[in-house]
Residue, then its C-alpha position, 0 to 999 in steps of 0.5 A: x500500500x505504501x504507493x497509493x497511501x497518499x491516494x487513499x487519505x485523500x480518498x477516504x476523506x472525500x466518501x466521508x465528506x460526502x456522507x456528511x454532505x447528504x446529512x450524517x454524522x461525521x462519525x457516521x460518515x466515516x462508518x459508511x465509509x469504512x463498511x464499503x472497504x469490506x473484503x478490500x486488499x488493504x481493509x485493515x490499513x484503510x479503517x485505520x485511515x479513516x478512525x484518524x479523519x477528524x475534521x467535518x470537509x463536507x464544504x470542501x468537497x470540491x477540492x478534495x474531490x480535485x485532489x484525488x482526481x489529481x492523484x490518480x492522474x500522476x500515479x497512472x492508468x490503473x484497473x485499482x482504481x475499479x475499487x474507488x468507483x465502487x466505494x464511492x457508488x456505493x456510498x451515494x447509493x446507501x446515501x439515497x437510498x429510499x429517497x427522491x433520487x432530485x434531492x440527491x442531483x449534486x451527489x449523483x453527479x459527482x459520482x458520474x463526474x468520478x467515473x468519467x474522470x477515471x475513465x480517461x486516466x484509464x485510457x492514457x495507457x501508451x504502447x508497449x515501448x519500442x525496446x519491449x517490442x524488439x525484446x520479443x526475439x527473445x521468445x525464440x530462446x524461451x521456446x528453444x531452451x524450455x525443452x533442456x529446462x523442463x524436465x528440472x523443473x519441480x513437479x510436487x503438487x498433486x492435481x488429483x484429476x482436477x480438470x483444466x481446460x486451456x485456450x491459446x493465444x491469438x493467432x495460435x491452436x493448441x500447440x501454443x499450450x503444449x508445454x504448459x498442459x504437458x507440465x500441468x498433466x504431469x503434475x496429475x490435473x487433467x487437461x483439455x485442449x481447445x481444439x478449434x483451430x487457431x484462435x481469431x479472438x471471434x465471439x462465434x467461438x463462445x457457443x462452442x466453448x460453452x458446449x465443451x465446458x458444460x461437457x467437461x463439468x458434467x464428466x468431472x462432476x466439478x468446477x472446471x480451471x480455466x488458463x487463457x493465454x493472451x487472447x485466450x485469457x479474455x475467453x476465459x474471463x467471459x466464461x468466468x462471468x458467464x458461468x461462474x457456476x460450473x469454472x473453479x477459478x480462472x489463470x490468465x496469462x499477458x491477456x488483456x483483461x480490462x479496457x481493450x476497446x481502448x488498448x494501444x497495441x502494434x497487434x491491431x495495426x499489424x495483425x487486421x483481417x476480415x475485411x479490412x475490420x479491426x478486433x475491436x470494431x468487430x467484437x464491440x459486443x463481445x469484449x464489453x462483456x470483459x469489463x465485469x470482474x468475474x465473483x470466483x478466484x482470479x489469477x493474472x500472469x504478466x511480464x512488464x517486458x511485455x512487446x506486444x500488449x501493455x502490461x496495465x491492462x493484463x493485471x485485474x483490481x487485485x485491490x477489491x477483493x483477497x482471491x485476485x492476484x497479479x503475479x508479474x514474471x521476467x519474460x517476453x509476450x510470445x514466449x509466455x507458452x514457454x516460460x519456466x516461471x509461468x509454468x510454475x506459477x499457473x500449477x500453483x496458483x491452481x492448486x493453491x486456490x483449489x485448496x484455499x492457501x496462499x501460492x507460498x504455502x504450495x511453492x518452494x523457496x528457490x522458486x521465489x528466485x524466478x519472480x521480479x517481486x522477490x528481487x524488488x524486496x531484496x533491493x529494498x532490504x538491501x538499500x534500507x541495510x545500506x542506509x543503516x550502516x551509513x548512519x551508524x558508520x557516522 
């Protein structure tokens, strides 16, 4: 939290303002306030936040609401910010509700002020630098070297028949998953190919996925485990949010999962087809349908090396709910299929939700060597040793 710290006092002092604006108490206000917080990544942090507010802003209202504003558009285009617009409708709406929506114009409009305010913070996501899509060569070292690599890869999680069904990415069939259903097989998960050619990323696959999927359930007597990788990832999250009944939980990996009508990406300027028409104009229909944020277990593989889709947009609202993970990896886009760390983390990350654990508790302490997050704390370790050293030294 201690990046969006500043962003949340600022946060938590405006849905209380409003609270007290429409009429309340301020500790009431602050009540309300913390109540939407429920289930959020940072509750315990945040209600500590709000207890400390303790000065009625109400009449300030306007400026704190500039502030935030202002905060989120120097920290940069986050799906996080899902989690504010929640808090914040939420509040209007426990504010108004049972009352005459005119005498709340002034709250409704504010809230309508943030969403489109953040929507377009949401749309400054630039395209994947041009070293990032150089890079990408890179893929034809990960696929060349996965087949020395993976018989040292560790193998101790026990699938027990667990189904998995896997989509490819765009463009690619179900070779592109090869290594990750042979690993996942290995481990005991059963798995199951797409089989429906090369993936177009077209709405006239889902019929077809729907069909298989309801198979599988109805083999296994159980929730099915989705893994989409890139394109294959926005399948899954329309499955996901379409039947969430019969899907356990979904893994995507470097998929664009959240605002792709606005994505920058060289794949749409590059990759056009069918007459001339691109994905997006397509597919409005069908892509929309990714917004919702599946109500099951959600996992998401990115790489901020990533040449091809911008990262920003492979990582789900980790911050609105404890079964959401963002797990980034070293690695190009286009050998993700062949990435040691993916492999890793999709096993996991699959068994750990299964099981209701958190991904420390079923993976090893050499595997944490693989991922970015164990080398960002380590430097931070290491510079706060440094530091210490220099003031006892004098």
């Amino acid at each position: 939290m201690e990046n969006t710290q500043v962003l949340y006092r600022i946060f938590t002092r405006l849905v209380t303002a409003l609270g007290v604006l429409n009429g309340l108490s301020l500790k009431k206000a602050k009540d309300l306030a913390a109540k939407q917080f429920k289930g959020h990544l940072y509750e315990d942090d945040i209600r500590v936040i709000i207890d400390n507010i303790d000065i009625d802003e109400h009449e300030d209202i306007e400026e704190l609401f500039d502030e935030t504003i202002l905060i989120c558009d120097e920290l940069g285009a986050s799906r996080d910010y899902v989690a504010l617009v929640k808090v914040i409708e939420n509040v209007s709406s426990a504010i108004s509700e049972g009352h005459d929506p005119e005498e709340y114009k002034y709250t409704n409009a504010l809230v309508d002020r943030f969403k489109k305010d953040i929507h377009i913070i949401n749309k400054k996501i630039p395209l994947p630098p041009l070293f990032n899509m150089v890079m990408e060569s890179r893929s034809l070292i990960e696929w060349s070297s996965i087949y020395a690599l993976y018989p040292f890869i560790p193998k101790r999680i026990k699938g027990n028949g667990r189904p998995v069904l896997l989509v490819p990415p765009y463009l690619g069939d179900d070779f592109s998953t090869s290594f990750v259903r042979k690993y996942l097989k290995s481990l005991g998960f059963t798995t199951y190919k797409w089989q429906l050619g090369f993936n177009m990323v077209k709405s006239h696959y889902i019929p077809r996925l729907e069909e298989k999927l309801a198979d599988i359930y109805e083999q296994h007597q159980e929730k099915v485990s989705i893994v989409g990788w890139s394109g294959g990832g926005i399948f899954a999250k329309i499955m996901a949010n379409r039947h969430p009944d019969q899907i356990e939980q979904i893994i995507t990996i470097g998929s664009p999962v959240w605002g792709v009508m606005d994505m920058k990406t060289p794949v749409y300027g590059v990759l056009e087809f069918f007459r001339g028409k691109s994905l997006k104009e397509r597919n409005e229909r069908f892509l929309a349908e990714l917004e919702p944020i599946p109500q099951i277990p959600v996992t998401c593989i990115y790489t901020k090396t990533d040449g091809l889709i911008p990262w920003k947009h492979c990582m789900e609202a980790a911050t609105l709910r404890k079964d959401i993970k963002n797990i980034e990896v070293f690695g190009s886009h286009s050998g993700m299929g062949a990435n040691v760390s993916v492999l890793l983390v999709t096993a996991n990350m699959l068994m750990a939700n299964i099981q209701g654990k958190k991904i420390r508790d079923v993976g090893s302490n050499i595997e944490r060597y693989l991922y970015p997050n164990f080398w960002k704390k380590a430097r931070r370790v290491f510079n706060a040793r440094r530091a210490l050293a220099q003031v006892t030294k004098h």
